[in-house]
N, C-alpha and C positions, 0 to 999 in steps of 0.2 A: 514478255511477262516472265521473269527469272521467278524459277523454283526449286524446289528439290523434294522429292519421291524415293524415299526407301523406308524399305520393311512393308509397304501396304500396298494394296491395288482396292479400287472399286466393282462393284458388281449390281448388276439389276435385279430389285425385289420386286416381287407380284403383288397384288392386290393395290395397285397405286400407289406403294411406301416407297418408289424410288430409288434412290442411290444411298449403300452404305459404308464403309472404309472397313477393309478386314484386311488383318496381318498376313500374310504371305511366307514368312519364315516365323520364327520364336523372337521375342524381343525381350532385352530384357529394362528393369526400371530404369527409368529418365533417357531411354533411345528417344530420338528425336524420330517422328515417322511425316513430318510435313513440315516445308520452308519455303513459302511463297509469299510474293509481293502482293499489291491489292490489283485489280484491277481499274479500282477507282476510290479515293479513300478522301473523304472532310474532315475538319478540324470543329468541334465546338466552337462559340462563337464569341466563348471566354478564355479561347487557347489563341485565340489571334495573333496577341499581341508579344506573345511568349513563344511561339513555336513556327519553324519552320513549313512553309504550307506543302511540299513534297516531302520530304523525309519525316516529317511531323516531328523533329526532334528540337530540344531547346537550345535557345541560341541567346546571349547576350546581344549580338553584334550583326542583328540580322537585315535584310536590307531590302526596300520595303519598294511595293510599287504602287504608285500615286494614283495610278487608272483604277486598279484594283483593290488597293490595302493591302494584296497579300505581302507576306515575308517569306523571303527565301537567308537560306544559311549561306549559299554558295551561286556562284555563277553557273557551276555544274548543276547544282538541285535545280536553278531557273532553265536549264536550256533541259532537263528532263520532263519539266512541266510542262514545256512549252512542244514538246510532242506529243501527249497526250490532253492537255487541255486548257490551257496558260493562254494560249495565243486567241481562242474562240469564247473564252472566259472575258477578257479586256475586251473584247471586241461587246460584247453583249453589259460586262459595266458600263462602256462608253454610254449606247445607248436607252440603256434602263435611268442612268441619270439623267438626262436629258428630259427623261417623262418624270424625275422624279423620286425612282424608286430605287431601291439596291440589293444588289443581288446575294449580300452576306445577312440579309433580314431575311432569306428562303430558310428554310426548313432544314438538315442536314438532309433527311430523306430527301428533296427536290432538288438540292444540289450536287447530290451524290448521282442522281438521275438524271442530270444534264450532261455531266462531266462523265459519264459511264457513254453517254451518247456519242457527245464530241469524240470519245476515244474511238470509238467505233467508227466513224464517220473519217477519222483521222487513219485509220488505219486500209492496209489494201484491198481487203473483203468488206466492201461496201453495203452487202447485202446481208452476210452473216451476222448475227447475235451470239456472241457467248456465252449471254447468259439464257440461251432459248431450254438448255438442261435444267436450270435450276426449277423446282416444285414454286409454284406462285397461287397454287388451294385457288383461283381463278373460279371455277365455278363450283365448287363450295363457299363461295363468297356469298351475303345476303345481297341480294339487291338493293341497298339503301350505300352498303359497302363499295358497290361496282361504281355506282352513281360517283360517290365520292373522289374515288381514284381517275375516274374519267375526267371529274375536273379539275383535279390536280394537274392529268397529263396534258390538257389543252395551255395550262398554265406553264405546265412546263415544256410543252412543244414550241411555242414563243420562244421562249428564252433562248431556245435551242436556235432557232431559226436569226434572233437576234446575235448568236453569236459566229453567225459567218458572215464573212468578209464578201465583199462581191466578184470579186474572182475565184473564190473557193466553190460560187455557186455557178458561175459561168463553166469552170474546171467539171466540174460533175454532175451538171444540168437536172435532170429530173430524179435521178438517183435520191440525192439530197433537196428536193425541190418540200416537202412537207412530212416530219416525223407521223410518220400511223397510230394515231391518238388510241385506239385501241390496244396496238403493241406497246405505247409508253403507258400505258395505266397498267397494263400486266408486266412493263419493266418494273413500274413502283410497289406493284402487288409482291414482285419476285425481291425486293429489297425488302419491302415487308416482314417476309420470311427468312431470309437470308444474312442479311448484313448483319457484318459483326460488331459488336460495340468492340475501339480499340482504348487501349487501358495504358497507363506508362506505369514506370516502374516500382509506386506502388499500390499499384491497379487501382489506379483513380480513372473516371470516364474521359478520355482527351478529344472522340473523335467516332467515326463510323465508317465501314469499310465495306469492300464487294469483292471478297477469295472468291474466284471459280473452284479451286480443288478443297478450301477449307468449307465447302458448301456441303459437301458430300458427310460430311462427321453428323451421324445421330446425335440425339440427345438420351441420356442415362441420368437415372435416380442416382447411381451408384455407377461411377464415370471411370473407365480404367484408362485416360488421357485426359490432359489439362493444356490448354492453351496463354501463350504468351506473347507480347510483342517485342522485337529490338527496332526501334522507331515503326516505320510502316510495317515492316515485314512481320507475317504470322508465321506461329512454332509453335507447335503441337508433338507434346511428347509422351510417352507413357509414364503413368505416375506409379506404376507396381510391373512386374512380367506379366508377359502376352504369349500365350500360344498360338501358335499357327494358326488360322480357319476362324480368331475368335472376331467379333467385332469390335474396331476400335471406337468408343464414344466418348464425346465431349457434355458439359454440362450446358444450357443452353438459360438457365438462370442459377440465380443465390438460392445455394446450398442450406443458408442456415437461416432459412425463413420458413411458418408452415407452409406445409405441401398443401394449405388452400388456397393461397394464393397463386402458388408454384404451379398447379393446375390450371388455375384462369388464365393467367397469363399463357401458358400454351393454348391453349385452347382458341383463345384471342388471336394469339399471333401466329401460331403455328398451325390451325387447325387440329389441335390433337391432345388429348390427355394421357400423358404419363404415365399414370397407374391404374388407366381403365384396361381391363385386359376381360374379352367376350362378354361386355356391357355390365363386367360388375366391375367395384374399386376396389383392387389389390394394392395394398401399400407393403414395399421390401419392409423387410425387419429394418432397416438402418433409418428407410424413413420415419417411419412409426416410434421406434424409437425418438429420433430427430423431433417429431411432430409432440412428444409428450415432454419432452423437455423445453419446450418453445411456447407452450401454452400451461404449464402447471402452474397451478395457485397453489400455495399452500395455506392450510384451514389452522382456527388456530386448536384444537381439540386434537390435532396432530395428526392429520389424516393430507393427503394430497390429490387437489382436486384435477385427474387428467382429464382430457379436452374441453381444457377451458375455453374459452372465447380468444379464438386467434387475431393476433395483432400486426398490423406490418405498417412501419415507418410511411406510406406512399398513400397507404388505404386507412389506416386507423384497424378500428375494431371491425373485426365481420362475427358478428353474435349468430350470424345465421348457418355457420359451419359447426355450430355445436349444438347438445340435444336440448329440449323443451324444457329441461329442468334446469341448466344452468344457463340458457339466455335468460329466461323468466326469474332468474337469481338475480342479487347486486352487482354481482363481479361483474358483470358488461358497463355497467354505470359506470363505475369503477375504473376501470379502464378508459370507457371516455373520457373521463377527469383527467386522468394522468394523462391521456393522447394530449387533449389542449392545452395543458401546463405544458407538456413537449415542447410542443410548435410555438409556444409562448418563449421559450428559452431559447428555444433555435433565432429568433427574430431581435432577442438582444445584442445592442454592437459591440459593445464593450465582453471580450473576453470574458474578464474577471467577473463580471455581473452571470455571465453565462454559468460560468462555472458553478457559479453560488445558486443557479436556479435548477441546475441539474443535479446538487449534490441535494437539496431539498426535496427532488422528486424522486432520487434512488433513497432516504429516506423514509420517505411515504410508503414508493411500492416495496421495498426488498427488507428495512429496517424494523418497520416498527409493526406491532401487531393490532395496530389499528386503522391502518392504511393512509396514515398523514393527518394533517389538522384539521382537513375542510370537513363540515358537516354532513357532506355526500361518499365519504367515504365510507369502505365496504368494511365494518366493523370485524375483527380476527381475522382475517385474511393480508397475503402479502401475496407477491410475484416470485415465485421458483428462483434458485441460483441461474436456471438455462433459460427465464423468458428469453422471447425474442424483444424485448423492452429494454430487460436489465441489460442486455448485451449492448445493445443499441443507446443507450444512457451512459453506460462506461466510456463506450468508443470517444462517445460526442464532447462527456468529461473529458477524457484522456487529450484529445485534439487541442479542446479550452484549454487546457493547463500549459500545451505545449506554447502555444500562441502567447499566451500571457508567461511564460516564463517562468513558472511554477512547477521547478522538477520535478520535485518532492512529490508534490500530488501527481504529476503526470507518470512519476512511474508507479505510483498506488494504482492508478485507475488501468496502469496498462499489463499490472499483474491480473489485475480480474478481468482486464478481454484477455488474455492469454489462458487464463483458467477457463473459462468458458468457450472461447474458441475449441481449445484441446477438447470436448464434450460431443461439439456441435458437429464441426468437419471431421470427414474422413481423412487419414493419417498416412501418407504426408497429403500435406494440402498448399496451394502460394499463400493463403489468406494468412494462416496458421504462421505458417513458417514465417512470414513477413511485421508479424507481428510481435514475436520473437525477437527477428533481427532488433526491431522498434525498442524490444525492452532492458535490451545489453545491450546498446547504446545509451540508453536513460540511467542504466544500473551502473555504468562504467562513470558516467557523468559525478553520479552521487559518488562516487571509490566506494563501492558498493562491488569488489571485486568479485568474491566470489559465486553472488550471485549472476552477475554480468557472467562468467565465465559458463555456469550451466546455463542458462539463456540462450548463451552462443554458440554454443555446440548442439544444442537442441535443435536451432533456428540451421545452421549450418548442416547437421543429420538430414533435416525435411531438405531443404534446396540441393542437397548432391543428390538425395531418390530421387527429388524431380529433373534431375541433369541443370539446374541453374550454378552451373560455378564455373570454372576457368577452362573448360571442354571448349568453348565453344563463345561465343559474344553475350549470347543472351541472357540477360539478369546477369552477369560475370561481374559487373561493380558493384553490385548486391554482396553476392557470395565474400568477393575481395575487400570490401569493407568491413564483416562482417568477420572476418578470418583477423582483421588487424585487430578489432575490438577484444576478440579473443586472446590474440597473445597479447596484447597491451593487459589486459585484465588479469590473465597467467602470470606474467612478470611480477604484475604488483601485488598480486595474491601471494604470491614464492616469497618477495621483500618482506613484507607484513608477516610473514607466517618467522621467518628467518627472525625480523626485529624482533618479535615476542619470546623467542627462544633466546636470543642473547641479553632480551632483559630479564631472565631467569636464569641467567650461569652467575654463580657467587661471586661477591662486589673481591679484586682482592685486597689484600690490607698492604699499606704501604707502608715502610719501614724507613724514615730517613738517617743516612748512617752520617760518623760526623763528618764526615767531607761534602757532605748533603747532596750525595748521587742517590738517584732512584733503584733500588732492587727488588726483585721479586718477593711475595711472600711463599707459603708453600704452595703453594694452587699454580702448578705452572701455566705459564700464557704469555710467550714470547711477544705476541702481536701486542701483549698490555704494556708490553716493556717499552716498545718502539714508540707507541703512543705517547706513552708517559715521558719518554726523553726528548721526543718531538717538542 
């Protein structure tokens, strides 16, 4: 399992909180402090058909195995797989077809937990677990929870067992004779916690993964490291300087959604709230902040209404994280309406239809002061420049436009996630800076140079503090792309600026003398002569 370790070590915390990453010398912005491969990593099962099934990277020209479906890039990618989990993976499609069933219809989590097995199994410590360190909250689990994961692990102790070969089991006899249904439901439990969602380059969801050392990164409100992938491999770098002694943290969800959500979700997954600190809710200033620009209404009397009714694309409205006077208001209504016109818009196929149903409900919520045409809207009220709606309505614009091929709008809508992004996230951020890069390429499209140009240098500023540029691989055709767009844009901005100057120098007067040669008039300009005699 290739890695690489510098600037940080680990150390053991008391009261149960485990392992956390702190710097060991001074670091300063975008040091790289963590480069390791996965232990065991799946693909979504809408990346299949596009991506590489070890290196997880894209391939036109990939080559495909009939037992499995997987795709490999290379012969090399296939004979790495095939040590860690290729060979007992075929073995178990053989037989799961035969009854019927298929092994790319499991779950990422129950795949990730076969193949984390097989690795283990594959390897020369037969008895060892590596991942017996990681936190798996096991009994802080409810019992309805335990229940669950015991039957996943029997399901997936099968599979495990389908994927050896009868020599593999003759070769290691009772060793490998039945996975311990107990330790596989606290493998699943410890994936649970652990795995990382893996992202491509630009941090769309591609796949699920199991770091041993990226396991050790806390989570932080206010994160002073960001994580990244170059195919499989994780890179965790610092996104500002680190002091010696301090802790390094990673962010372990989205930053620009309320911290109500941000809370359940750990709490769910992680065992653990964020901003509870000795059984009261402490929110950082940056969240709280964060948190009022993500739920403001604006009243129409001119007043703005903070902790409105928090909204997230996954959940809709939760009116229950705000106080009795404004669930008991219209604005939750309100917002339901506009959630279901949402998901109404999202479910159109056509593009352009799309587009047309989300510029109607930015509209509604951000435009008008009546909050759209339906009769249940929240009369003088709209949604803040910062919802977490209006942000999310742009993006979805922005995407429609691209798709359908409609610059124009697409780099309208990508100035306003750029505006509000700069709001939401902490500075630099990938989201941020990546969105950027998005809009000096759109701005360069239109010969919209000189915007393209701040765009790009903007977007290029954020990806050097986060160390994504030519240092090193990672995010490096980002950066590289993004540096061309810039001088292509400089260039034709210089041209443009230069043509407009020379259509402003006096025309000069020509004088034909009678042998009807061209001379100058008095306004000297050699170069007008050459032209003219040309």
């Amino acid at each position: 399992m290739p890695s690489k370790w510098d600037g940080w070590g680990y150390e053991k915390r008391l009261a149960g909180k485990g392992r956390c990453a702190v710097a060991e010398i001074d670091l300063e912005a975008g040091a790289v402090v963590l480069r390791e491969a996965p232990y065991s990593a799946v693909l979504h099962r809408d990346q299949f058909e596009h991506r590489c099934d070890y290196t997880l990277q894209l391939g036109n020209d990939l080559k495909r195995c009939t037992s499995t479906g997987l795709r490999f890039s290379s012969r090399g990618a296939q004979r790495q797989a095939l040590g860690e989990y290729y060979e007992r993976e075929r073995s178990a499609c053989l037989r799961l077809q035969s009854a019927g069933r298929c092994f790319s219809d499991l779950s990422p989590a129950l795949r990730l937990a076969a193949r984390s097995l097989w690795r283990a199994e594959a390897s020369d410590n037969l008895i060892g677990i590596p991942w017996v360190e990681m936190l798996d909250h096991w009994h802080t689990l409810s019992r309805d929870r335990q229940a669950e994961l015991r039957c996943m692990a029997e399901g997936c102790a099968d599979i495990v067992r389908k994927g050896r070969k009868q020599n593999i089991e003759k070769e290691c006899g009772d060793a490998v004779e039945s996975p311990d249904a107990l330790g596989v439901a606290r493998l699943l439990a410890a994936i649970a916690a652990n795995a990382v969602v893996i992202t491509d380059d630009d941090l769309r969801d591609i796949g699920l993964g199991l770091y041993l050392n990226g396991s050790v990164f806390n989570h932080s409100e206010e994160p002073n490291c960001v994580q990244a992938f170059m195919g499989r491999e994780l890179v965790v770098r610092t996104r500002h300087a680190v002091r010696k002694g301090e802790e390094l943290t990673i962010t372990y969800s989205e930053l620009a959604e309320a911290s109500f959500y941000r809370r359940a979700h750990m709490q769910t997954k992680y065992q653990f709230d964020p901003c509870m600190k000795n059984g009261l809710l402490t929110l950082p200033k940056a969240v709280a902040l964060r948190d009022n620009l993500l739920t403001e209404v604006e009243m129409s009397y001119g007043k703005s209404l903070h902790g409105g009714p928090s909204w997230s694309p996954d959940f809709g409205v939760a009116s229950e994280a705000t106080s009795a006077s404004v669930r008991d208001s219209d604005v939750a209504t309100w917002l339901h309406e506009l959630h279901h016109r949402w998901k109404a818009a999202g479910a159109l196929e056509k593009p352009s239809d799309r587009l047309v149903a989300l510029q109607e409900i930015w509209d509604a919520a951000c435009c008008s002061a009546g909050g759209g045409a339906s009769s249940s809207a929240a009369p003088g009220k709209r949604l803040g420049q910062r919802h977490a709606m209006t942000l999310r309505v742009a993006r979805d614009a922005m995407d429609a436009s691209v798709e359908a091929t409609f610059w124009t709008q697409a780099a309208a809508w990508s100035r306003v996630v750029c505006e509000v992004e700069a709001d939401l996230y902490p500075n630099p951020w990938p989201v941020s800076a990546l969105s950027l890069a998005r809009l000096a390429k759109l701005e360069l499209l239109l010969g919209r140079f000189s915007a393209a140009c701040e765009a790009g240098r903007l977007g290029l500023a954020a990806l050097s503090a986060l160390g994504w540029d030519d240092r090193d691989g990672a995010n490096g055709a980002t950066f590289t792309e993004l540096r061309q767009i810039v001088e292509e844009a400089s260039a034709e901005s210089r041209c443009r600026s230069h043509a407009r100057l020379e259509s402003r120098r006096p025309v000069p007067e020509i004088i034909e003398a009678p042998c009807g040669s061209v001379i100058k008039s008095a306004v000297e300009d050699p170069r007008f002569v050459l032209e003219a005699m040309d």
